[in-house]
C-alpha positions as CSV (number, residue, x, y, z in Angstrom):
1,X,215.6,6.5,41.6
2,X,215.9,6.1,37.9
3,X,214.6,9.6,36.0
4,X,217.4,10.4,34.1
5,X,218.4,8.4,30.9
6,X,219.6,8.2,27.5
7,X,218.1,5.7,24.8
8,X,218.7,5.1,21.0
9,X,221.2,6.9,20.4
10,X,222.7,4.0,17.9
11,X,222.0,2.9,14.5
12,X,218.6,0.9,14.4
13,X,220.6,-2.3,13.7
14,X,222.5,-2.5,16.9
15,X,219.3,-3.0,18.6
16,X,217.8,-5.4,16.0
17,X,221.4,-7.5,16.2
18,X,221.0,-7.5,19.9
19,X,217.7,-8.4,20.6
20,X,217.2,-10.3,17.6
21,X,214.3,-8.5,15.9
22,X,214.0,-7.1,12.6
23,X,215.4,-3.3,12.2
24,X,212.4,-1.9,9.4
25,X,210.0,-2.7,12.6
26,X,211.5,-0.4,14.9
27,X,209.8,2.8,15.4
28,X,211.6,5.8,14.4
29,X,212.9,7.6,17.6
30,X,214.6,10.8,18.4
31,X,218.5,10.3,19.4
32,X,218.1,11.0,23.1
33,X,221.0,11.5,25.1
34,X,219.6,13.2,27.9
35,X,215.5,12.5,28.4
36,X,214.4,13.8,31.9
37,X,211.2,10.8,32.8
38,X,209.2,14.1,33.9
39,X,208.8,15.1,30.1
40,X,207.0,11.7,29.3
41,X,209.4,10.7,26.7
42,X,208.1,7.9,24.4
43,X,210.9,5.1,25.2
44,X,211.8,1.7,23.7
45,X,210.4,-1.8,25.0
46,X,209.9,-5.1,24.6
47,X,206.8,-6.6,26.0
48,X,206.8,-10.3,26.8
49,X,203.0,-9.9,24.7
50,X,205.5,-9.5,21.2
51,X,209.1,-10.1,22.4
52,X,209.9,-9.8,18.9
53,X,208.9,-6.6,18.8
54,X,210.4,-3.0,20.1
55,X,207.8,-0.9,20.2
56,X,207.3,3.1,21.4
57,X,205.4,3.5,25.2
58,X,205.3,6.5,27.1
59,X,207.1,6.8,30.3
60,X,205.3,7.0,33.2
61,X,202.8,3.8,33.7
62,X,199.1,4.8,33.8
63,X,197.5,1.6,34.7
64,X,194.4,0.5,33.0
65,X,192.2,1.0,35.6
66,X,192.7,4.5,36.9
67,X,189.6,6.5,37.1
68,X,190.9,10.3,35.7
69,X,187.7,11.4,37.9
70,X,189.3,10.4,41.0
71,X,193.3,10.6,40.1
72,X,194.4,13.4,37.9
73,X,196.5,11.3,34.9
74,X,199.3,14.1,35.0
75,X,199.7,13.2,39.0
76,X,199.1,9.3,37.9
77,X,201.7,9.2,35.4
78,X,204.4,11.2,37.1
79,X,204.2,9.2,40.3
80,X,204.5,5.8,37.8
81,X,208.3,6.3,37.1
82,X,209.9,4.3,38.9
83,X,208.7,0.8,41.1
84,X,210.2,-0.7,44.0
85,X,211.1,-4.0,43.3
86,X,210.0,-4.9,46.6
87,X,206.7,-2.8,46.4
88,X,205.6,-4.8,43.1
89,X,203.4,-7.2,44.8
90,X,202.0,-5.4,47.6
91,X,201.0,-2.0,46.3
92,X,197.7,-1.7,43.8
93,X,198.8,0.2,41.9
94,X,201.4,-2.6,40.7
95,X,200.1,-5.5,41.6
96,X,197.8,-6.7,38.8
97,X,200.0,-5.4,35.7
98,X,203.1,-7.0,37.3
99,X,201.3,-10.1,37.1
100,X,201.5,-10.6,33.0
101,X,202.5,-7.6,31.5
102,X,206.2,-7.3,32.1
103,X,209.0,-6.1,29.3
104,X,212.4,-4.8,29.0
105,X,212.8,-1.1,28.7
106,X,215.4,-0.5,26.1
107,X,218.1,2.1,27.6
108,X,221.7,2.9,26.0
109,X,222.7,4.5,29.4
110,X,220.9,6.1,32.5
111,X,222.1,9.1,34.8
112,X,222.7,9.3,38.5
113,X,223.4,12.0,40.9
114,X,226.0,11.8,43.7
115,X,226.0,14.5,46.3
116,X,229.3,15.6,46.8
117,X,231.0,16.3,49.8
118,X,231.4,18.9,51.9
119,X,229.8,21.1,48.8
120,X,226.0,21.8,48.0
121,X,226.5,19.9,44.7
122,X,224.9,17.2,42.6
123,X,227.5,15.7,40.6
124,X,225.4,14.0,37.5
125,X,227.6,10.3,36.5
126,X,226.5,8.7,32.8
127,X,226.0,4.7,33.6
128,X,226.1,2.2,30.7
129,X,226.9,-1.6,30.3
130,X,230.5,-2.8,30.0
131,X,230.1,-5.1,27.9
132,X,226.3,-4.8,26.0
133,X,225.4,-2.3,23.5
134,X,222.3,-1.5,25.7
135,X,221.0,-2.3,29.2
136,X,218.0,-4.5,29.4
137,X,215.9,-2.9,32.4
138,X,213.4,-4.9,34.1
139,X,209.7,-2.5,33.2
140,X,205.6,-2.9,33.8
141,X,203.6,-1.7,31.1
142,X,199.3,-1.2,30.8
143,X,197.3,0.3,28.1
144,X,194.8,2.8,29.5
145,X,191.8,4.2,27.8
146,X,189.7,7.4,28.7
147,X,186.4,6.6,28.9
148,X,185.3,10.0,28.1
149,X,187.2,9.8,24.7
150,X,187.5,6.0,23.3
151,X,190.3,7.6,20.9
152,X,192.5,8.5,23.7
153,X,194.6,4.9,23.9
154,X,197.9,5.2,25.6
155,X,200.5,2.4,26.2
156,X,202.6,3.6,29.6
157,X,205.5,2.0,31.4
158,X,207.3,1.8,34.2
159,X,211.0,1.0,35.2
160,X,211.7,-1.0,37.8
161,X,213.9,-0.6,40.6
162,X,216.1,-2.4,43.4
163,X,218.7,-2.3,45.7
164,X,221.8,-0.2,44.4
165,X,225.4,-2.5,44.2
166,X,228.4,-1.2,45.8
167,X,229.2,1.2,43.1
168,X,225.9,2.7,42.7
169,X,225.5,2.8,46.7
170,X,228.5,5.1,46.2
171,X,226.8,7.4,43.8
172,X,223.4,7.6,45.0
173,X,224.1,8.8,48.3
174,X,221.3,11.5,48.4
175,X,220.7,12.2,52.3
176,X,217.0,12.5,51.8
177,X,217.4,8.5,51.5
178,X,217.5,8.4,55.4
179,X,215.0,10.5,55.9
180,X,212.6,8.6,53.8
181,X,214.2,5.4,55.6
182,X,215.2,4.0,52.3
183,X,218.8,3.0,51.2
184,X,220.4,3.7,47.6
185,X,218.6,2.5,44.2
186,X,219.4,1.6,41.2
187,X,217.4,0.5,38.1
188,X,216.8,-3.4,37.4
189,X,219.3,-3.8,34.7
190,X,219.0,-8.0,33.4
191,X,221.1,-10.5,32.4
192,X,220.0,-12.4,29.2
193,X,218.8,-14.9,31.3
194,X,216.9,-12.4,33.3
195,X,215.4,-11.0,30.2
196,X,214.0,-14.2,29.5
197,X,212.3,-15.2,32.7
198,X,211.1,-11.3,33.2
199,X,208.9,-11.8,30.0
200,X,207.8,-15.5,30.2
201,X,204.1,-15.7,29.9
202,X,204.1,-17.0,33.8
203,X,202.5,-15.0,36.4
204,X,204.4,-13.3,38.4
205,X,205.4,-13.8,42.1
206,X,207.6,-13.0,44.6
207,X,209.8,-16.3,43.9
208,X,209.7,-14.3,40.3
209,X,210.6,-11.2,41.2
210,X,213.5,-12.2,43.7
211,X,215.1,-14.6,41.3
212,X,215.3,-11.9,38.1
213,X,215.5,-8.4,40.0
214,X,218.3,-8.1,42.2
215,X,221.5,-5.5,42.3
216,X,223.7,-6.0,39.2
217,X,226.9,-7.0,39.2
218,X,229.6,-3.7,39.9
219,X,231.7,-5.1,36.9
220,X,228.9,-5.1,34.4
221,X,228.1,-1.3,34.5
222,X,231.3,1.4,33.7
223,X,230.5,5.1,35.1
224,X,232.0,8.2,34.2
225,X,231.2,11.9,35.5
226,X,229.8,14.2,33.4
227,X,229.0,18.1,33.2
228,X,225.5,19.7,34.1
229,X,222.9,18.3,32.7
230,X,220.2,21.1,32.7
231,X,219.9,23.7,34.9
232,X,217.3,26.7,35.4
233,X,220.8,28.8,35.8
234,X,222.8,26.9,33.3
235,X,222.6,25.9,29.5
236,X,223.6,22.3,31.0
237,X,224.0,20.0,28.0
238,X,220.3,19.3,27.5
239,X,219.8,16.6,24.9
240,X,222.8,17.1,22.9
241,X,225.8,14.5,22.3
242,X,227.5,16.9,25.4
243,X,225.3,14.7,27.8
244,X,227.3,11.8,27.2
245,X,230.9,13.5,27.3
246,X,233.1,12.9,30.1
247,X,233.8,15.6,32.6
248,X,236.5,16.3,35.2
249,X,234.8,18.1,38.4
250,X,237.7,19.3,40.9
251,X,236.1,17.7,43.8
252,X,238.1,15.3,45.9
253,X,236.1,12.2,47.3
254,X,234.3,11.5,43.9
255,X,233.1,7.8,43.6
């Protein structure tokens, strides 16, 4: 699944060049080469509400509805990552924000583990386009309020997720896949036609879903290994320019 990424990291105008929306609008992020989805990161997104527009929601999708009485939000917005592409339609929790409030989450890169062989070690890979300045990944967003505090507003999302291509079947071989009887994932990086039908004001539907979400082509992504990325035992790179630098492990059998 997709917890690891790196976003705005560029100059403002790259994204206002690529997505066509003017750079004094775009909220003022931190560089973030390495953000952990965990930590709740504010991240970058276009809504299909104001496509011209990137704006700043918090990862982790809260959806409007949730009752903090009955669901803790901390559990609630931990557990709202990730979505399975084929889960959007028939879980509740998805089903009626997938329906017309879709965007693009903004993402210069995103980070994958593959468990190498024969060794008890995660080797983390940086994953960017090969040919974009950014990936375009399919998200669901809601705006939940507390109705114990009409102050407390927050805008959430959620990235989506589908099948992993060949490559990232490769990388994402984490054995607990099997257990869980699931195969390899990757996020649901689109095309600019993609991008367009993902935040068209039509509902959404499973003819929807399966004509924009689906495994992305092998030679639109370029992967490169890269050192640890944080660590309880380790400095790790943490959210430094490090994250992004490429990194020889002496492991035979790497993807």
């Amino acid at each position: 699944m997709c917890y690891n990424t790196r976003y705005m990291t560029k100059d403002r105008s790259v994204y206002a060049d690529h997505y066509g929306v003017e750079e004094e609008t775009i909220p003022l992020f931190n560089k973030m080469y390495y953000a952990n989805g965990f930590d709740h990161f504010d991240i970058p997104v276009i809504t299909g509400e104001d496509p011209a527009l990137i704006q700043s929601f918090s990862w982790g999708l809260i959806p409007g509805f949730t009752n903090p009485e009955k669901y803790p939000i901390p559990a609630v917005q931990s557990s709202g990552l990730n979505a399975r592409d084929d889960k959007l339609m028939n879980n509740f929790k998805w089903k009626s924000v997938v329906k017309r409030k879709r965007c693009i989450v903004v993402l210069d890169a995103f980070y994958e583990y593959h468990h190498a062989p024969g060794v008890k070690l995660k080797v983390p890979y940086h994953i960017s386009s090969s040919h974009e300045p950014t990936l375009s990944i399919a998200g669901i967003w809601d705006t939940w309020q507390d109705r114990n505090d009409a102050e407390i507003v927050r805008s959430t999302v959620c990235i989506v997720t589908t099948e992993a291509n060949e490559k990232m079947a490769e990388i994402h071989n984490n054995p607990d896949l099997k257990k869980r009887n699931s195969g390899p994932r990757m996020p649901a990086v689109l095309d600019v036609g993609g991008r367009r039908l993902w935040l068209s004001g039509d509902d959404a539907d499973n003819d929807l879903i399966s004509e924009v979400i689906k495994p992305y082509p092998v030679d639109g992504l370029v992967c490169h290994t890269v050192n640890t990325l944080s660590s309880k035992s380790a400095s790790g790179s943490g959210n430094t320019i490090a994250a992004i630098e490429e990194h020889d492990w002496p492991i035979i059998g790497l993807p």
